[in-house]
C-alpha positions as CSV (number, residue, x, y, z in Angstrom):
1,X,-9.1,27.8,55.7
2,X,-11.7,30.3,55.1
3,X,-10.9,29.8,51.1
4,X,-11.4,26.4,51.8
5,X,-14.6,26.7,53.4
6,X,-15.8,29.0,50.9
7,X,-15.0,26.9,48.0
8,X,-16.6,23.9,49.8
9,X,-19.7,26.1,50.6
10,X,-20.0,26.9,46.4
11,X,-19.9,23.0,45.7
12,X,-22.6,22.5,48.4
13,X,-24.5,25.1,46.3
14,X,-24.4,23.7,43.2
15,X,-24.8,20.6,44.6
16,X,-27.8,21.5,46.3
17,X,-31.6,20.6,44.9
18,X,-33.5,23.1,46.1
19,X,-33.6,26.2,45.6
20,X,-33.3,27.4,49.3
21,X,-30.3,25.3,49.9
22,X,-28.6,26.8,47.0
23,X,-29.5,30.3,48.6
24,X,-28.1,29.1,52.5
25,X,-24.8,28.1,50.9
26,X,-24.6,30.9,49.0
27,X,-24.5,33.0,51.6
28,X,-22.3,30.9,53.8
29,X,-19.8,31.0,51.0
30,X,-20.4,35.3,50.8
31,X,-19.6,35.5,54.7
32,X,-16.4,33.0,54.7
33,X,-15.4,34.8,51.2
34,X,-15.8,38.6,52.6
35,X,-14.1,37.6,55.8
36,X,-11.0,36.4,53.6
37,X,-11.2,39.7,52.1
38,X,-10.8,41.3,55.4
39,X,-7.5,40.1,55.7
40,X,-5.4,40.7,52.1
41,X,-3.6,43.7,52.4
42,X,-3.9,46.5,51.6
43,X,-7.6,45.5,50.6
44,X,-10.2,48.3,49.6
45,X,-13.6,46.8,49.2
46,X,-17.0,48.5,49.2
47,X,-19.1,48.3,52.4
48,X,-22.1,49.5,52.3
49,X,-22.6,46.8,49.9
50,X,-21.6,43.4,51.7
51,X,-23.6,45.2,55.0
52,X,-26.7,45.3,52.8
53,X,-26.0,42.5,51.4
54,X,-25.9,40.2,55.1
55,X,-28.4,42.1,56.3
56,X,-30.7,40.6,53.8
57,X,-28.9,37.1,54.6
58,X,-30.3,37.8,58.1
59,X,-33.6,38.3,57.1
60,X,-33.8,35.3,54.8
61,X,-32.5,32.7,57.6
62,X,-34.9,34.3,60.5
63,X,-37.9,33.4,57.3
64,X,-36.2,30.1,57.0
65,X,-36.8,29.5,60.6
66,X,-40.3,30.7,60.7
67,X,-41.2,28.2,57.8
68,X,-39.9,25.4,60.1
69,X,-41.9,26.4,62.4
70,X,-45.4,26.6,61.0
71,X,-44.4,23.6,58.6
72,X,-46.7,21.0,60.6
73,X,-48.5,19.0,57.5
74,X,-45.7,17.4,56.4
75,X,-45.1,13.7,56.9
76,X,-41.3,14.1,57.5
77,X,-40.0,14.6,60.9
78,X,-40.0,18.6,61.6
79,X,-36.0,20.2,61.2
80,X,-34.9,22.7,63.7
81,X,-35.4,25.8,63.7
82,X,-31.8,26.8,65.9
83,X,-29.7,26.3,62.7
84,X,-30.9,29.4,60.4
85,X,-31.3,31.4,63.5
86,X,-27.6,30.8,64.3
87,X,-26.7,31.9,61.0
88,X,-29.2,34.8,60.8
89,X,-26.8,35.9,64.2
90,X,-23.9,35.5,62.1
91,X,-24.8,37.3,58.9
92,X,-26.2,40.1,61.7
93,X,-22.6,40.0,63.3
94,X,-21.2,40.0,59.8
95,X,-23.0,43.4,59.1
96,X,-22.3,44.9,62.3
97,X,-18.3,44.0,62.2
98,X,-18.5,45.5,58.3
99,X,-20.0,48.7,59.1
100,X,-17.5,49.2,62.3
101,X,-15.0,48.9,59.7
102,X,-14.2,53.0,59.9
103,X,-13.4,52.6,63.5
104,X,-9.9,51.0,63.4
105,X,-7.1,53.0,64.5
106,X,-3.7,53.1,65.2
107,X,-2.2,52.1,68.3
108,X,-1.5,54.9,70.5
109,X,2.5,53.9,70.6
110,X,2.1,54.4,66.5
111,X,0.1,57.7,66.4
112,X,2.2,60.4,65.4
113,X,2.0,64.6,66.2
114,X,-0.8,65.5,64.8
115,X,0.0,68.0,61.7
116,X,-2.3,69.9,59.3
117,X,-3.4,67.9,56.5
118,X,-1.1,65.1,56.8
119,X,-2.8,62.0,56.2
120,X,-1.9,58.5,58.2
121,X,-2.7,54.9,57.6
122,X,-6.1,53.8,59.3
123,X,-5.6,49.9,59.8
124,X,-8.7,47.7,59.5
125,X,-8.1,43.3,59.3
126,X,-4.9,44.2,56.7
127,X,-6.7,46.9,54.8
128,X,-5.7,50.7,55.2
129,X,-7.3,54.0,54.1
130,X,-6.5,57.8,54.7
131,X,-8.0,60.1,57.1
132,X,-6.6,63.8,58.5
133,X,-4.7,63.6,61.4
134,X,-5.9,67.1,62.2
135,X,-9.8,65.4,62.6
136,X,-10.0,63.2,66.0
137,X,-9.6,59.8,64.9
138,X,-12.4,57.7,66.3
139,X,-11.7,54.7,69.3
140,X,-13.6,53.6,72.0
141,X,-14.4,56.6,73.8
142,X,-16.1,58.3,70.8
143,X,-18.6,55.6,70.7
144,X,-21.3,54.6,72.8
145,X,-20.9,53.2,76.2
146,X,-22.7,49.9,75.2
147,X,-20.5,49.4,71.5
148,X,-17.4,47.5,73.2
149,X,-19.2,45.5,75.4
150,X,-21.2,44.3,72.6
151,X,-18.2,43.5,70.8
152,X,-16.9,41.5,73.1
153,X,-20.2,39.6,73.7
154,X,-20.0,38.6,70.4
155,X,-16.4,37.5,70.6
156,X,-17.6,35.2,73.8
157,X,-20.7,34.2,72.1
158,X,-18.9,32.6,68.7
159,X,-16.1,31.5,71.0
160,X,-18.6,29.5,72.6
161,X,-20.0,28.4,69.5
162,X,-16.6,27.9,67.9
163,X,-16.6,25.1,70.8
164,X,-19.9,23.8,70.5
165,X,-19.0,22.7,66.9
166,X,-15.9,21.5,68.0
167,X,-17.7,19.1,70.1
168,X,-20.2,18.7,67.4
169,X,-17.3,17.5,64.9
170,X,-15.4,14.8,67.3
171,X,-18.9,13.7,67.7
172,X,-18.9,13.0,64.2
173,X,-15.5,11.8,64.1
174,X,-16.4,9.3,66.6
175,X,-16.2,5.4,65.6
176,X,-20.2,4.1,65.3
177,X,-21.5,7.9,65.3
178,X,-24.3,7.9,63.0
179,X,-26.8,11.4,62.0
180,X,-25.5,14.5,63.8
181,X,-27.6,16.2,66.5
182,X,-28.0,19.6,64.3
183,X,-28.9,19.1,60.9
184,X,-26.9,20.8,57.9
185,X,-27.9,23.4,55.1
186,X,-28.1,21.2,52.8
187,X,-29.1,17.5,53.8
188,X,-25.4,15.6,52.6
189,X,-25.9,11.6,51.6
190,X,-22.3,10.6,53.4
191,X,-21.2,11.0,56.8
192,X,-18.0,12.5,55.1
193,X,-20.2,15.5,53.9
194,X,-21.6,15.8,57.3
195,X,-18.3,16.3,58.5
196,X,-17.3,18.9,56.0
197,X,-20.2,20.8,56.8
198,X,-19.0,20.7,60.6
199,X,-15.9,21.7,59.9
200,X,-17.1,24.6,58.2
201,X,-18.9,25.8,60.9
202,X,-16.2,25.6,63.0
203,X,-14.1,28.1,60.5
204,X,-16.6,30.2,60.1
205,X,-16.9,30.5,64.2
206,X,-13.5,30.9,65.4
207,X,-12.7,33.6,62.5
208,X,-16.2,35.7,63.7
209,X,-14.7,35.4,67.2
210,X,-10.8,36.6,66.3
211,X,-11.9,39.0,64.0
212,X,-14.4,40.8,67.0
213,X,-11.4,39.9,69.6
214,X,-9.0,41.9,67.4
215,X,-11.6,44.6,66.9
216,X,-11.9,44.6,70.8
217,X,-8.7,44.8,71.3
């Protein structure tokens, strides 16, 4: 599904006539592509980076809003503003879940003795690396007292939106249902687009929230 929806998010780009459009479903198609990554096997991809990279995303949705905003000369009705700075949240989740990516550790049933320069698999989404068992391997208690209740604020939070969507798409789905009550990236000619673009969403939501449950967890 996320292949799907990042496929679907590259057509939208090239499909797109402005330039901003092409640059919102670009980056949709980045976060749904580097969450895909997450969970190949055995998968060793740079970090720093996609966090760099989504960091920037952020940025450029939060001035995407602020252009709605102050746009008040044109003739067209004025678009929301709550769109890019839902996705500026989720490339700012996408960083934050990137750069936790060293934190992943065995279960404690798993762990083995620890012995002098042995090294053991450090499990991250399907990905593995190598670390000492003779350093302490990082978990919750090494980090900050606020780090897991954020993570699991974000879990709730895209949950909920995961839902919200969901809504959002029987809406659509609905017999006689006409313009949606959110307004896409990129503004699609048929209803059947509009739906896609939903649908989307809703990937793109409930892998954000499993991916911080299991990081939770």
């Amino acid at each position: 599904m996320l292949l799907a929806a990042t496929l679907y998010s590259a057509r939208q780009g090239m499909a797109a006539a402005r330039p901003a459009g092409r640059v919102d479903s670009a980056l949709h198609a980045l976060m749904t592509a580097a969450m895909a990554l997450m969970l190949v096997p055995a998968g060793q991809w740079p970090v720093l980076p996609q966090v760099l990279l989504f960091a920037l995303g952020a940025w450029w949705f939060v001035v995407q809003a602020v252009r709605r905003r102050t746009r008040s000369r044109d003739d067209r009705p004025p678009t929301g503003r709550g769109k890019p700075l839902y996705d500026a949240a989720a490339m700012i989740a996408m960083a934050f879940m990137l750069a936790a990516k060293g934190l992943w550790v065995l279960p404690a049933s798993a762990a083995a003795p620890p012995l002098q320069g042995r090294l053991v698999p450090v499990l991250h989404h399907g990905g593995s690396a190598s670390v000492p068992l003779a350093v302490p391997a990082p978990d919750w208690n090494a980090w900050p007292a606020l780090m897991p209740a954020v993570v699991i604020g974000l879990a709730i939070v895209f949950g909920l939106a995961t839902v919200l969507w969901t809504a959002l798409l029987l809406v659509q789905l609905w017999p006689g249902s006409k313009d949606p009550p959110v307004s896409a990236a990129i503004p699609s000619r048929s209803n059947g687009f509009r739906i896609a673009d939903t649908a989307v969403e809703v990937v793109g939501a409930a892998a954000m929230s499993l991916m911080f449950v299991a990081l939770a967890a």
